[in-house]
N, C-alpha and C positions, 0 to 999 in steps of 0.2 A: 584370071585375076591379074590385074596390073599392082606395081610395086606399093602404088600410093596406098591401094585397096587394101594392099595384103601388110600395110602396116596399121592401119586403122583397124583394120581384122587380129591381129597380133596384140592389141593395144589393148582393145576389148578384151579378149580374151586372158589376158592378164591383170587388168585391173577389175575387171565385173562389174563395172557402173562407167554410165556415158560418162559420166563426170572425172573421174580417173582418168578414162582415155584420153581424154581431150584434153586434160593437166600434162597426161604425158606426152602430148603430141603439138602442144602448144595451139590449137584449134577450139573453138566452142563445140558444147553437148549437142550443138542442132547439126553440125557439120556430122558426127559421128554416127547419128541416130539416122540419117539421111543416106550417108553410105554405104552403111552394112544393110540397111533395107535396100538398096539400089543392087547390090551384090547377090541378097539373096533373092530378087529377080532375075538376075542375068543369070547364076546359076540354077535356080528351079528349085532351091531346096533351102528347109531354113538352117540355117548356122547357130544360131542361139533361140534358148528357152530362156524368157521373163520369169525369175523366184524369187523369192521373199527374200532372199541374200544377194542377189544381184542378177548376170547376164552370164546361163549357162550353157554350155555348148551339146551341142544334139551330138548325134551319131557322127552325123553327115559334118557338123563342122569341127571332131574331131579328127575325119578324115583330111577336111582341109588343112587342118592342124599342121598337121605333119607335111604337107608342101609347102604348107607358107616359110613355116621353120625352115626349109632346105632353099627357100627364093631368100630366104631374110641373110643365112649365112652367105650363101654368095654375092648379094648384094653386098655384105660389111667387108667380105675379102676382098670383093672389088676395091672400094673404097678404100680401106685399108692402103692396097698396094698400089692406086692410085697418089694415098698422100705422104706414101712414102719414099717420093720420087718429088716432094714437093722440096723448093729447095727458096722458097719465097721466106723470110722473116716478117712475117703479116699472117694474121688470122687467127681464129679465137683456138685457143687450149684450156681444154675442160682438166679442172684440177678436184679430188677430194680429197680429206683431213680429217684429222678431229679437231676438233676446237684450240684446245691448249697447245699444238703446234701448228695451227692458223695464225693466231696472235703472236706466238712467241718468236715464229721465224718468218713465216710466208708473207704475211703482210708486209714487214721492212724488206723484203726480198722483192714483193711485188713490185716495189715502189722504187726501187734500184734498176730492175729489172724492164720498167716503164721510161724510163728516163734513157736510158743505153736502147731499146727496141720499141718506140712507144706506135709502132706497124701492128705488135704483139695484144691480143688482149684475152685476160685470165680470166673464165669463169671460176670462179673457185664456191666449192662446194662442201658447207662442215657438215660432215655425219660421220657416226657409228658405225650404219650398214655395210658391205661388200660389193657395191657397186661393180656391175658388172662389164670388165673394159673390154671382154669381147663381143658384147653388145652396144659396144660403143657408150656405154651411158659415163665413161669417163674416159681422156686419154691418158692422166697419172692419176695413180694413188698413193696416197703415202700414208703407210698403214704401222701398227703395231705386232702384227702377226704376219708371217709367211704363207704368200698363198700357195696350196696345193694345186693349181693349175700349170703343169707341165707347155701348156702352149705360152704363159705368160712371161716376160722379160722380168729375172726379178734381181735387184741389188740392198743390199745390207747398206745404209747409209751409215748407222752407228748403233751403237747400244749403251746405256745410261744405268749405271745402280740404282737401285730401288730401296731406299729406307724409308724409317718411320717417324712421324711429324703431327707435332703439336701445336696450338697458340701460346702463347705467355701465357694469357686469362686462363688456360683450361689446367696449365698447369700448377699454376697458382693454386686454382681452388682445389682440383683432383690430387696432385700430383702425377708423380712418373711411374707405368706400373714394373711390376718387376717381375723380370724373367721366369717361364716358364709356372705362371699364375694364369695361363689362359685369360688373360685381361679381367680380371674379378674385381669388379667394382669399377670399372670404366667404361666410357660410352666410346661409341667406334664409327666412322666414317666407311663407310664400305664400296665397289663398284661393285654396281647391279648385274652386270655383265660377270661376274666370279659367283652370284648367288645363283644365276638362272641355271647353271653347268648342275646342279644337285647339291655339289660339295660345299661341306660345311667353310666358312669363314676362317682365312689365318693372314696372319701380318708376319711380314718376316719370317714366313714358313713358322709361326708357331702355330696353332689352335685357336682359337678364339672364343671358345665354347662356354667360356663363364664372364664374356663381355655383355655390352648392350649394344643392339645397333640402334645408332638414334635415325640414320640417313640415309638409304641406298639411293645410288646417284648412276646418271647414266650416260657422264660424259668426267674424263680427266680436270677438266676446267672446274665443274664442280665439286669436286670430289676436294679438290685445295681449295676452293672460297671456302666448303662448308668449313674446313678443320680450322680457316685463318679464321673464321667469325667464332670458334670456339665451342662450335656442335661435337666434337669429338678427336680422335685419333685415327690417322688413317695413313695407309703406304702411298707413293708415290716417288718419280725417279727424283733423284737428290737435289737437280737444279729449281725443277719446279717447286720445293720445299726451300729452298735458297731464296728462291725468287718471291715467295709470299713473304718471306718473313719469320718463317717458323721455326720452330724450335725441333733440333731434331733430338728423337730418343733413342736410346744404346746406340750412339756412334759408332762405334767398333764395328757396325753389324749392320750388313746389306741382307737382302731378300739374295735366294741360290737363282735363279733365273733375272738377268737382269732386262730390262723395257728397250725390246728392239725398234730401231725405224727400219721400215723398208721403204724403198719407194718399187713400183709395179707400173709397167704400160707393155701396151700388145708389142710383139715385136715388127712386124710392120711397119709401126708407127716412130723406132728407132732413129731411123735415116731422116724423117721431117726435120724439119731445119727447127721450126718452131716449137714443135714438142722436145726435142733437143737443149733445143738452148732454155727454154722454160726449166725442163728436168734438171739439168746443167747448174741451172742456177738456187734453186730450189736447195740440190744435196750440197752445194758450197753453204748454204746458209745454215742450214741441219748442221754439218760439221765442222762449221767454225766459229761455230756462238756458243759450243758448251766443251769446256776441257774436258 
């Protein structure tokens, strides 16, 4: 198995339809379906079963499994410690986010950052997920949580109070609930990401158990349009409640864990001049646009 093969083989076998792979490999379905049949020629055995759920792997192309996996890592270590010797200000850095610190910092960072190195250019990528930076599928991330990856480079950019926020309209017509009411007789904003965990719903570490939820939402960004348009009550860190507009409830009083940034890339990839100076620029703009 040559590299190319054994990423189209990888790809398959992760995604279970031509059509994945080839999303993930930037290639057409007919490229995909052509070389894993050209493979399972050359080695004599098939690699995948056609089922009703997609493209599954035989015996035989679990065993391959497990060498592609050991050609793929050493390929990305090459790589890796190849581009971290690169010392060029040019070429693309793959970035991911959430949304609401996409808009709120990276993008006037990008655009600062294009003007001073415009050799540089940012994929930037919003999601949720975990993208995986020692698969290369991003060179930073800058996340909300700490990753448990012992091989990854990780830095604390900041961290933001988390209180709780209303519209004018919602208050007007509801009012403000009052403490230790498990929100009884109000509707709630909530991240979908807190319900999937099992645990029931709390705002500012109270309960929430005699609210309503009217919203579960599955990005920060949402979570503050829904409450600025008046759908409910919901936490979030204090600037982005700042920034919409809203009204905030019981002042006095933050959530006990407050909303971390991190930012995250392989360590490798530290010494690149361009993921460097992207990263560089990135945590200057995280920590100097919110007191």
């Amino acid at each position: 198995m040559n590299w190319d093969d054994t990423r189209i083989f990888l790809a398959l076998s992760r995604e279970a339809s031509l059509r994945g792979a080839a999303r993930a490999l930037g290639v057409d379905q007919a490229t995909v379906g052509r070389r894993i049949a050209a493979m399972e020629r050359d080695l004599g055995a098939r690699l995948f079963l056609r089922a009703s759920d997609g493209y599954l792997l035989t015996p035989a192309g679990e065993s391959a499994l497990a060498a592609a996996r050991r050609m793929e890592s050493a390929a990305l270590e090459l790589q890796a410690k190849v581009d971290g010797q690169d010392e060029a200000l040019s070429g693309t850095v793959r970035v991911t986010c959430t949304d609401s610190i996409a808009i709120d910092f990276l993008i006037p960072a990008l655009a600062a950052l294009h003007e001073a190195q415009p050799g540089i250019r940012v994929d930037l990528e919003v999601s949720t997920q975990m993208l995986n930076l020692t698969r290369r599928q991003a060179d930073i991330a800058i996340r909300n949580m700490k990753p448990e990856n012992p091989d990854l480079f990780v830095r604390r950019i900041t961290r933001w109070p988390v209180a709780l926020f209303a519209s004018e309209g919602y208050l007007a017509a509801r009012g403000e609930p009052a403490p230790n009411t498990e929100f009884a007789g109000h509707d709630l904003v909530a991240y979908k990401g807190y319900l999937e965990g099992g645990k029931g719903l709390t705002l500012l570490d109270e309960p929430a158990r005699q609210g309503r939820i009217a919203a579960a939402l599955n990005s920060s960004l949402l979570v503050r349009r829904a409450v600025a348009a008046g759908l409910g009550i919901g936490e979030m860190p204090v600037y982005m409640g700042e920034k919409e507009g809203l009204v905030r409830i019981w002042p006095g009083r933050t959530r006990k864990a407050d909303y971390e940034v991190w930012l995250v890339t392989h360590p490798d990839l530290r010494g690149t001049a361009r993921v460097r100076t992207v990263a560089e620029s990135l945590m200057a703009a995280i920590q100097g646009s919110v007191d």
